[in-house]
C-alpha positions in Angstrom: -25.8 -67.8 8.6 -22.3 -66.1 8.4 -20.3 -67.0 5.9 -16.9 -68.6 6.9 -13.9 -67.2 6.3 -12.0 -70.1 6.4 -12.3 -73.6 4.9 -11.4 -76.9 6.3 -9.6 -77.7 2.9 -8.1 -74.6 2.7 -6.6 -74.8 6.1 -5.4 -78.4 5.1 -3.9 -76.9 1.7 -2.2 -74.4 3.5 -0.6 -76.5 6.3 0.7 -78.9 3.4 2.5 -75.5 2.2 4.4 -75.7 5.6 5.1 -79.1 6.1 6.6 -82.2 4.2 4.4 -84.7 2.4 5.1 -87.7 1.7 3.8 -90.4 -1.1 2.7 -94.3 -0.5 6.4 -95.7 -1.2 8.3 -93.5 0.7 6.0 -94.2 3.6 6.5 -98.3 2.7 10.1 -96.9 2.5 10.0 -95.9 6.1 7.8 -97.8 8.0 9.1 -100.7 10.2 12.4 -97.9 11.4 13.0 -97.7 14.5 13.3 -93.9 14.6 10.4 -93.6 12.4 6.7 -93.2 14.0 3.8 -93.5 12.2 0.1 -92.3 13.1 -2.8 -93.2 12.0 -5.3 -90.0 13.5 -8.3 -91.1 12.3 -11.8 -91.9 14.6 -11.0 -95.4 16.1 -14.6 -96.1 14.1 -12.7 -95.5 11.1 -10.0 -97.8 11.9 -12.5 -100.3 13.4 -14.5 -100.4 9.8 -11.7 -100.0 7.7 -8.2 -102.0 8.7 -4.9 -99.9 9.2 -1.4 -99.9 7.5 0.5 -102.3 9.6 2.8 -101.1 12.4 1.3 -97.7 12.9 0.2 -96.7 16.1 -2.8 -94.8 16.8 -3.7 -91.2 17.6 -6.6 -89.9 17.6 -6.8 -86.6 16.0 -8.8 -84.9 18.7 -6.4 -86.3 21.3 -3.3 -85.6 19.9 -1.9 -82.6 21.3 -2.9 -84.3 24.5 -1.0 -87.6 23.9 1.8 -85.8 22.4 2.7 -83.9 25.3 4.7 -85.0 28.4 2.9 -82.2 31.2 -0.8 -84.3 30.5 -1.5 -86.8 32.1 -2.8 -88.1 28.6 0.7 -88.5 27.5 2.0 -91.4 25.6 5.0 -93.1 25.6 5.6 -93.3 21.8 5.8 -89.4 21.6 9.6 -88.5 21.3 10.7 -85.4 20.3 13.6 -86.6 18.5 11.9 -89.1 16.8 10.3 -88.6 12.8 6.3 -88.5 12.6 4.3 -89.3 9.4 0.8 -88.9 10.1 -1.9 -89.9 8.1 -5.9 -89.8 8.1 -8.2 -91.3 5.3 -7.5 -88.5 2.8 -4.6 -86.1 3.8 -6.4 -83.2 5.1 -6.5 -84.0 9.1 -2.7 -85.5 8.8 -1.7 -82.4 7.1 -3.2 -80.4 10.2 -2.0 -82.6 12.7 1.5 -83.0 11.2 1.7 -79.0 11.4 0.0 -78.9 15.0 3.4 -81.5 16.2 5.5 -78.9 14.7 4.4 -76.1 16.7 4.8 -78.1 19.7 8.6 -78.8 19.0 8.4 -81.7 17.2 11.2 -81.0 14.4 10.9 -84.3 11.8 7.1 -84.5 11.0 5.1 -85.1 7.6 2.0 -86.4 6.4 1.2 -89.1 3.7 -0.7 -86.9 1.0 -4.0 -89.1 -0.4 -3.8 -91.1 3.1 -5.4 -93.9 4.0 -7.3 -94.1 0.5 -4.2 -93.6 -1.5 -2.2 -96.5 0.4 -5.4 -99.1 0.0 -5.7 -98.1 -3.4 -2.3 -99.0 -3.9 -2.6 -102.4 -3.3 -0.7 -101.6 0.4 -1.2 -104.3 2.7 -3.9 -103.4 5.3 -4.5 -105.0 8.8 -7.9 -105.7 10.6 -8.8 -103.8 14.2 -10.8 -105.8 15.8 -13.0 -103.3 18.2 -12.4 -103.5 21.8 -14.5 -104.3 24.7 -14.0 -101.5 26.1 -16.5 -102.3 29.5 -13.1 -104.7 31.3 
């Protein structure tokens, strides 16, 4: 087997060298603004098993170039350009890819929440239940 040249960490480290990260209370800080978005990226499993920070909506990390952009027909709503991003997965490496991935498309204000989801539960942040959808209707 080849050895790789790159690491998914290292790739993570070195997008957090580009973009902004943010801690637990500054997130707390910003969430609830209305020119604040915040995205949880994680597997809808993850969210299913594990709750969410409240407010957030969802994005899928494999989707979210997709959703982000208005020429798919994927698009969502909730993607403004002019609007600030904080994206977060369980542990800060997929965020930190995804926030750098929004700002090559254009999007100007993004970060991430370094530690993600782990850091905010172990916090003592409050944390909601998503109940999994029926997703035969």
């Amino acid at each position: 087997m080849t050895e790789l040249t790159r690491t998914a960490w290292g790739m993570a480290e070195a997008a957090e060298d580009e973009i902004e990260t943010v801690d637990v209370e500054r997130l707390a800080a910003e969430l609830g603004r209305e020119d604040v978005v915040v995205l949880d990226i994680r597997d809808i499993r993850e969210v299913w098993l594990e709750g969410s920070i409240p407010g957030v909506k969802h994005a899928p990390r494999g989707m979210l170039e997709f959703w982000a952009d208005p020429e798919t027909e994927y698009y969502k709503d909730y993607f403004d350009p002019d609007k600030r991003y904080i994206c977060y997965c369980n542990e800060g490496g997929r965020s930190a890819l995804a926030a750098k991935r929004l700002g090559e498309m254009g999007y100007s204000d993004v970060a991430h929440l370094g530690g993600g989801f782990t850091a905010w539960q172990e916090a003592g942040r409050d944390v909601v239940d998503v109940p999994q959808k029926d997703y035969k209707n």
